[in-house]
Every structure is written in structure tokens, then in C-alpha cells.
Backbone as a ProteinNet text record, in pm:
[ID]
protein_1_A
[PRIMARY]
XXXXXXXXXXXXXXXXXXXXXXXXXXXXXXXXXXXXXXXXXXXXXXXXXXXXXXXXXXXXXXXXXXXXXXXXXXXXXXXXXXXXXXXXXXXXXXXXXXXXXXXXXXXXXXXXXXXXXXXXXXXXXXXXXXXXXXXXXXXXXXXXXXXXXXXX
[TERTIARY]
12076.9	11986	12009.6	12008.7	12073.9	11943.3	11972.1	11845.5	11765.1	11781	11672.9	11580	11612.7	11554.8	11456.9	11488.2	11428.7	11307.9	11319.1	11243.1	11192.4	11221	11121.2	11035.8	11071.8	10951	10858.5	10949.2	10807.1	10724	10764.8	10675.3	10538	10569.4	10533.7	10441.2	10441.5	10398.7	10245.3	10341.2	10215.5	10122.4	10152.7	10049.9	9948.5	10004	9923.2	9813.3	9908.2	9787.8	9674.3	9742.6	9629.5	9521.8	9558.3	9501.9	9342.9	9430.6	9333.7	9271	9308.6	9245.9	9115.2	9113.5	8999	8903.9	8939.9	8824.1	8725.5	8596.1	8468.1	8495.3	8430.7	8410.6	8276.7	8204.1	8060.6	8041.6	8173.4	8158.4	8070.7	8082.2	8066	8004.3	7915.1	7833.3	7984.2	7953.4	8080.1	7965.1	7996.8	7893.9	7987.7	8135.7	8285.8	8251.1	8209.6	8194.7	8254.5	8366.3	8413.4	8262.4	8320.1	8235.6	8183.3	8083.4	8020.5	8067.2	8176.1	8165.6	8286.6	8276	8396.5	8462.6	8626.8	8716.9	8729.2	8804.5	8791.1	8706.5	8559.7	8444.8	8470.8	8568.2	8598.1	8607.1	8496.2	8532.3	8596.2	8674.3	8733.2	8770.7	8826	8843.6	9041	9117.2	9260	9314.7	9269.4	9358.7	9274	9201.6	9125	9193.5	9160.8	9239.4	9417.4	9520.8	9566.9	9616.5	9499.7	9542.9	9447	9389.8	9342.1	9472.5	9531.2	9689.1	9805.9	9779.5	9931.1	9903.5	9782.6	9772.5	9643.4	9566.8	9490.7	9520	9516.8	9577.9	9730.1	9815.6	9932.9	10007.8	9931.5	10004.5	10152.2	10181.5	10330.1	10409.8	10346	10511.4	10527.6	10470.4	10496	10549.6	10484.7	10535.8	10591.8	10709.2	10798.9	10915.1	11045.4	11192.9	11223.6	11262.3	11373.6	11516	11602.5	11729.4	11776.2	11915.3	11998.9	11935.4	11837.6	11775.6	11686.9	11582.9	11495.3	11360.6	11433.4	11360.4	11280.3	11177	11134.1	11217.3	11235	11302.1	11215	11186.3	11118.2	11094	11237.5	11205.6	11139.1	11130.2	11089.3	10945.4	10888	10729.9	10671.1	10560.3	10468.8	10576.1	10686.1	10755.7	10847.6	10771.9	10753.9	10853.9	10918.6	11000.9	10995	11138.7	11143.1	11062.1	10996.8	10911.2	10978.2	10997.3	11072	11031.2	11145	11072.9	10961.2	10873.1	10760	10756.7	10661.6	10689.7	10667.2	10743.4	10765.4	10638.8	10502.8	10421.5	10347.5	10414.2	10370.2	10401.8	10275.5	10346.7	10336	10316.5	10290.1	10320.6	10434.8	10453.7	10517.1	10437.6	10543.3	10683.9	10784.7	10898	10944.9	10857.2	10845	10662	10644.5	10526	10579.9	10479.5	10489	10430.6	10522.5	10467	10315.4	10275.9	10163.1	10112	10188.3	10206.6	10110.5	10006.2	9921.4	9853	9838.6	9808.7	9794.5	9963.2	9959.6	9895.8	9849.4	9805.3	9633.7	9602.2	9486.9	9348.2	9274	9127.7	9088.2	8988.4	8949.4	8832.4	8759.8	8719.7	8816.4	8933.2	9011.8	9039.7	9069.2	9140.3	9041.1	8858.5	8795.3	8781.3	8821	8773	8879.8	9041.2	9163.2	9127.1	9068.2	8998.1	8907.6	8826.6	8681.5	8675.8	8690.8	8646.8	8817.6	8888.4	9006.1	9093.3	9182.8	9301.2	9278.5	9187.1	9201.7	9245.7	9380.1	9475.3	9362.2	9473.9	9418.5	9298.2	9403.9	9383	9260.3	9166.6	9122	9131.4	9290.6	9328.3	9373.8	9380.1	9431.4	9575.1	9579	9734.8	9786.2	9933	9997.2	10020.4	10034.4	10064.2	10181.4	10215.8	10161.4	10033.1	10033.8	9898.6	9789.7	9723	9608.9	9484.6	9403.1	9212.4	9181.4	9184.1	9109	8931.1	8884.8	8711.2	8659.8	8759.7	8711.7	8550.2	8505.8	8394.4	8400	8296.6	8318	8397.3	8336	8404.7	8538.6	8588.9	8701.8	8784.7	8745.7	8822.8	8859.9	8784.5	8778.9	8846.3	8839.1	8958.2	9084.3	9143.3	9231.2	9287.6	9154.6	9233.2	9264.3	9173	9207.4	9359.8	9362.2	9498.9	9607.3	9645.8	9747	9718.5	9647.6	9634.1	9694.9	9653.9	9719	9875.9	9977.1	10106.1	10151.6	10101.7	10157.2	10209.8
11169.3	11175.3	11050.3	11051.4	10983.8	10864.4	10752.1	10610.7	10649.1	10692.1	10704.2	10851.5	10911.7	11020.9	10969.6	10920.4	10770.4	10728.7	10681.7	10584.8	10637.6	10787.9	10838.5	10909.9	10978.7	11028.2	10860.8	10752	10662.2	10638.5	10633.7	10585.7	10728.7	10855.3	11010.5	10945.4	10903.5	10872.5	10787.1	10673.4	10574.8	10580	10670.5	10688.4	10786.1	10863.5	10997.5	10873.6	10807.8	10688.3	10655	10601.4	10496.5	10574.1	10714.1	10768.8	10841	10883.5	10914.7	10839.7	10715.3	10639.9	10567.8	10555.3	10486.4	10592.4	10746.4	10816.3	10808.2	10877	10787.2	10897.3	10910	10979.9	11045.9	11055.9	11067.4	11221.9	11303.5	11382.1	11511.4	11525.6	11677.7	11589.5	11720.3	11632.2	11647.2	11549.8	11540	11552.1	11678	11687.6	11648.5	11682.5	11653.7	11821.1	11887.1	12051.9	12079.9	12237.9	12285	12400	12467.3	12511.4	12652.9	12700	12818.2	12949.9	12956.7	13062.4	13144.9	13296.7	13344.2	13340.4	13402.4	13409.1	13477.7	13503.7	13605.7	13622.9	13503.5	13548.1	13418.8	13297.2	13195.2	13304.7	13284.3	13344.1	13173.1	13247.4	13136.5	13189	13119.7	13156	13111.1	13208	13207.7	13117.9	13101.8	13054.7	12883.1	12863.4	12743.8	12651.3	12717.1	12690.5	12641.3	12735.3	12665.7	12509.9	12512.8	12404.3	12278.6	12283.9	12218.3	12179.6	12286.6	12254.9	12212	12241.3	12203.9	12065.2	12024.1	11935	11810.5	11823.4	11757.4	11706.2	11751.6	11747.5	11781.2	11836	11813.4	11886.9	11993.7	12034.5	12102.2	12110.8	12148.7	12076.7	11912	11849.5	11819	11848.4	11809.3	11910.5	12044.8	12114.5	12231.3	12168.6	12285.5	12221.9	12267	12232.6	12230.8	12105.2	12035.3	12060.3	12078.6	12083.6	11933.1	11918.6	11796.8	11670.6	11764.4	11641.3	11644.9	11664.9	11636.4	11794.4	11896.7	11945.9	12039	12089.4	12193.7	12308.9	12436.2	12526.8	12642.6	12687.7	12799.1	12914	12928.2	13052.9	12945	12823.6	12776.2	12681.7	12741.1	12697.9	12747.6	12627.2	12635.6	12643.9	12648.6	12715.6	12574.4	12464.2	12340.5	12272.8	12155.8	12031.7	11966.4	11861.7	11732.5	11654.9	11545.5	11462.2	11301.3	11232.4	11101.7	11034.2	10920.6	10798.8	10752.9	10735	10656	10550.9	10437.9	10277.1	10219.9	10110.3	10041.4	10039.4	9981.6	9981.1	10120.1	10229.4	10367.9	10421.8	10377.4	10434.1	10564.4	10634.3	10789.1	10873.1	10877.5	10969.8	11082.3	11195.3	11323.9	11323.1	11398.2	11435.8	11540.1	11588.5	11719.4	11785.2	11857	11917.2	12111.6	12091.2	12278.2	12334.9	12493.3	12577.9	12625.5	12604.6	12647.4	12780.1	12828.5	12946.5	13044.1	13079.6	13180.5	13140.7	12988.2	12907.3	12998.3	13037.6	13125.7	12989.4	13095.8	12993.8	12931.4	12929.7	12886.7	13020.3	12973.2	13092.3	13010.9	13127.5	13002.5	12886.6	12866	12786.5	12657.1	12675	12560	12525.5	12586.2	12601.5	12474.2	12545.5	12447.8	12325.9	12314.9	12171.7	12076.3	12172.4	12067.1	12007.1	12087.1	12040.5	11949.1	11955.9	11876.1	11779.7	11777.8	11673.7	11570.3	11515.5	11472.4	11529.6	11661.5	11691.6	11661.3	11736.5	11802.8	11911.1	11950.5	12027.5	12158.2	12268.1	12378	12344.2	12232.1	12195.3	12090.6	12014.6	11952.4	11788.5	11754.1	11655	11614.2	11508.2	11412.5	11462.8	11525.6	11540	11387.7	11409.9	11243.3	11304.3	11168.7	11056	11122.5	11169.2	11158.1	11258.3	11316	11410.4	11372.2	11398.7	11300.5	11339.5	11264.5	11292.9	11344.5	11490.1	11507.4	11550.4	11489	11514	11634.4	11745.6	11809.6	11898.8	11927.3	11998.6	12161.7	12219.8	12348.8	12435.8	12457.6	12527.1	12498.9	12374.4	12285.2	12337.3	12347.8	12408.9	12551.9	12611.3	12743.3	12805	12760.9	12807.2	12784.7	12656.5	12605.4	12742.3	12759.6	12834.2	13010.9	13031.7	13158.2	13175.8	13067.3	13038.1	13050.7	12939.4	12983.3	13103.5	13153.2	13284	13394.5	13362	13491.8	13518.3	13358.8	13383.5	13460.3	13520.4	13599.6	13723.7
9988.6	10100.9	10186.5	10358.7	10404.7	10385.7	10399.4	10424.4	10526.7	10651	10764.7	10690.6	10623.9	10576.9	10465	10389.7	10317.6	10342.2	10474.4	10519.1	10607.2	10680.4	10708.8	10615.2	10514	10441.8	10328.2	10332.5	10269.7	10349.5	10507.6	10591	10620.1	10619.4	10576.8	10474.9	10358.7	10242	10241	10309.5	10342.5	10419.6	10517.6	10626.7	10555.5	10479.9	10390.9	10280.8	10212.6	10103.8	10196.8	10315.1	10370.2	10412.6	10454.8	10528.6	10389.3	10298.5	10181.1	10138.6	10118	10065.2	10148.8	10307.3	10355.5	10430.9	10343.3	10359.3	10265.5	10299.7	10242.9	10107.8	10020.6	9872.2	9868.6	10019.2	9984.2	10053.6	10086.6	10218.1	10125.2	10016.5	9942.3	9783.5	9751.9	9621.3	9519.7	9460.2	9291.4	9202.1	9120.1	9015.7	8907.3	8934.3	8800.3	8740.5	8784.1	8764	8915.7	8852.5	8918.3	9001.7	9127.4	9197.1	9083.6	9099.7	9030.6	9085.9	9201.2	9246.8	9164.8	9143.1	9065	9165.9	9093.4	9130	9265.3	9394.7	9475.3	9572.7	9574.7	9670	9785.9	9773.5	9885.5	10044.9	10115.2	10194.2	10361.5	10419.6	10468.1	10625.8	10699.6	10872.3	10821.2	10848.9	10830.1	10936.2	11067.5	11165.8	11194	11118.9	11115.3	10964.6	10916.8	10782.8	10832	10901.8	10925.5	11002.5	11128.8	11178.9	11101.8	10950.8	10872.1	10785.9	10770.9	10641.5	10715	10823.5	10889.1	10999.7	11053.6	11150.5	11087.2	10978.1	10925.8	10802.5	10656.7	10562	10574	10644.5	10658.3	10513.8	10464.5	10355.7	10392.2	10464.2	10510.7	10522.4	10533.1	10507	10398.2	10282.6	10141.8	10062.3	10141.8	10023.8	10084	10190.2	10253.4	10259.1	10229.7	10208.5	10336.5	10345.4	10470.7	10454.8	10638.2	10607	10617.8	10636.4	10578.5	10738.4	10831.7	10922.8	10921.1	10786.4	10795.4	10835.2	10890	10961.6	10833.1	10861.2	10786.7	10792.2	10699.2	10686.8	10667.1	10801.3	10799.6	10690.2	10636.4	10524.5	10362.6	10353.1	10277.3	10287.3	10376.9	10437.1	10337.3	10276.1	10185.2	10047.1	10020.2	9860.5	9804.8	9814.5	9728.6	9771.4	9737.4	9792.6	9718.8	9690.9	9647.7	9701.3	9635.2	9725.7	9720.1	9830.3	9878.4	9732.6	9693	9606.9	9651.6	9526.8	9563.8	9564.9	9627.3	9613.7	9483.1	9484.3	9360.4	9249.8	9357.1	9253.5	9207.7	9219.9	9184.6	9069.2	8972.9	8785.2	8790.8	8864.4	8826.8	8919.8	9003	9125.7	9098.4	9137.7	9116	9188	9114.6	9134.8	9301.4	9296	9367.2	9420.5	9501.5	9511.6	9529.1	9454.8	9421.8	9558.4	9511.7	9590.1	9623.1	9768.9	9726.8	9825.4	9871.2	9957.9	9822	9911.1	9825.6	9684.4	9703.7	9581	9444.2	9396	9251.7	9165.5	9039.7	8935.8	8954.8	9051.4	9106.6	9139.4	9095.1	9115.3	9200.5	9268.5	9409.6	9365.3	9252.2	9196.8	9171.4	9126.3	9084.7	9220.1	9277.7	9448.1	9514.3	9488.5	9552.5	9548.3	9393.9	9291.7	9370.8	9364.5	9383.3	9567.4	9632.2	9835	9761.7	9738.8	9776.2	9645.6	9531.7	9437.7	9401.3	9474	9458	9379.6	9412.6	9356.9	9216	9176.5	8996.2	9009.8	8923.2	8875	8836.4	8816	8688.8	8587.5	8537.6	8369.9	8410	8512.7	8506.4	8529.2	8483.5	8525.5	8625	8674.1	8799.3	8872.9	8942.3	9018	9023.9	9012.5	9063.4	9170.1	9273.4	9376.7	9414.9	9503	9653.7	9705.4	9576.6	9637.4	9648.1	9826.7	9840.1	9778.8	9749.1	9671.8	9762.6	9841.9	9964.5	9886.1	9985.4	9934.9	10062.3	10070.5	10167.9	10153.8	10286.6	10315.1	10230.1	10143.1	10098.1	10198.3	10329.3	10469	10489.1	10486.1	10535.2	10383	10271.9	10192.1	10162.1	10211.9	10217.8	10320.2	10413.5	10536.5	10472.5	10425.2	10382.5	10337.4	10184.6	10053.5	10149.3	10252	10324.3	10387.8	10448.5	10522.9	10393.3	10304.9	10185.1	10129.1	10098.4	10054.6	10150	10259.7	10337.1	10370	10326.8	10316	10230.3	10130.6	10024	10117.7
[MASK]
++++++++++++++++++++++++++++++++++++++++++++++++++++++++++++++++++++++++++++++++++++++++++++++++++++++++++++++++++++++++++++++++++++++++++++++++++++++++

């Protein structure tokens, strides 16, 4: 991978930390319980949701395959990516970010937990780094999970 490619996705990187990190933690209650709702009832706005994943949270530049400049690759929007080295002092950075086109694997309960209570996984545990803690709004997550869902 060429160095300016490099150093554009750490600089991609850092702006994403800083940016997660000096949002407040207070936006949505944290009970550390996932939401009560079953599977299937997230109801969400599809075309809001996207300009939430693609222009706010920015889930498209993480987890859509670039060609050799960098660019996104249309037939690989949303279907996961290598993710840049992380900085030095980063003990735990993922390798890659998964596909999340139609978030497989995910009920819209987990779906909600991973928006609004900082990126807890399936299983409950902590996603690694670069994936941001978003503390999104129930609404603000729910569009989200409408929008990935509807790429299937």
C-alpha cells in the first residue's frame, strides 16, 4: 500500500477517535441491557439512515473496499475492508472491519445495543478500535439499522 494511502487513512482514523471520543456519553440512557425490543420490529426512515451512515458516522469508509487510489469500489460498498495500521499506542486494533451491508449476524436488538450503548458486539463484548463508541439516539439508530438492512 502506497505511504500517501497510509497516511491518508491514519489521518481517516484520527479524525474518527477524536471525533468519538469528545462526544458526550449522556445522549441515550445506558442501562448495560440490550434494548427489549424483539427481533424485526426496529422501525427506521431508509433515506435518513443513509445520510446518517454515509455523511455522519461515516460507516462507508470503513467498511467498503478501496481501489489501488484509494477510491471506494462501488460493487464492494458496505462488504468489509482492510482497515489502515493503527497508531503505535493502539493494543487492540482490528485487522479489518466486516461487512455490514444488511447487518447479517445481528437482530435488531444487538443492532441497537452496537448504535447507542458504544459498539458492543453480538457476544456483548467491546468491538476493537477503530470502531467508534457511537452513543447514538434510538431514532438515529434505527434509520441507520433501516438503511443497512435495505442493501440486502
Amino acid at each position: 500500500m502506497p505511504r500517501s494511502q497510509l497516511l491518508a487513512g491514519a489521518a481517516l482514523l484520527l479524525i474518527i477517535l477524536a471525533k468519538t471520543s469528545a462526544q458526550p456519553h449522556s445522549q441515550v440512557g445506558t442501562t448495560g441491557r440490550p434494548p427489549q425490543e424483539p427481533a424485526g420490529t426496529v422501525a427506521g426512515n431508509v433515506e435518513r439512515g443513509r445520510y446518517l451512515a454515509e455523511h455522519v458516522a461515516m460507516c462507508v469508509e470503513c467498511h467498503s473496499g478501496r481501489d489501488e487510489r484509494g477510491n471506494i469500489i462501488e460493487a464492494k460498498r458496505y462488504m468489509g475492508a482492510p482497515v489502515p495500521p493503527g497508531p503505535p499506542w493502539a493494543k487492540d486494533w482490528a485487522l479489518s472491519a466486516p461487512p455490514n451491508k444488511g447487518l447479517r449476524g445481528y437482530d435488531d436488538a444487538q443492532a441497537m445495543r452496537l448504535l447507542t450503548e458504544g459498539a458492543i458486539g453480538r457476544d456483548g463484548t467491546q468491538l476493537k478500535m477503530p470502531m467508534p463508541r457511537f452513543r447514538m439516539k434510538p431514532q438515529d439508530a434505527a434509520d441507520v439499522i433501516a438503511f443497512l438492512r435495505s442493501l440486502e
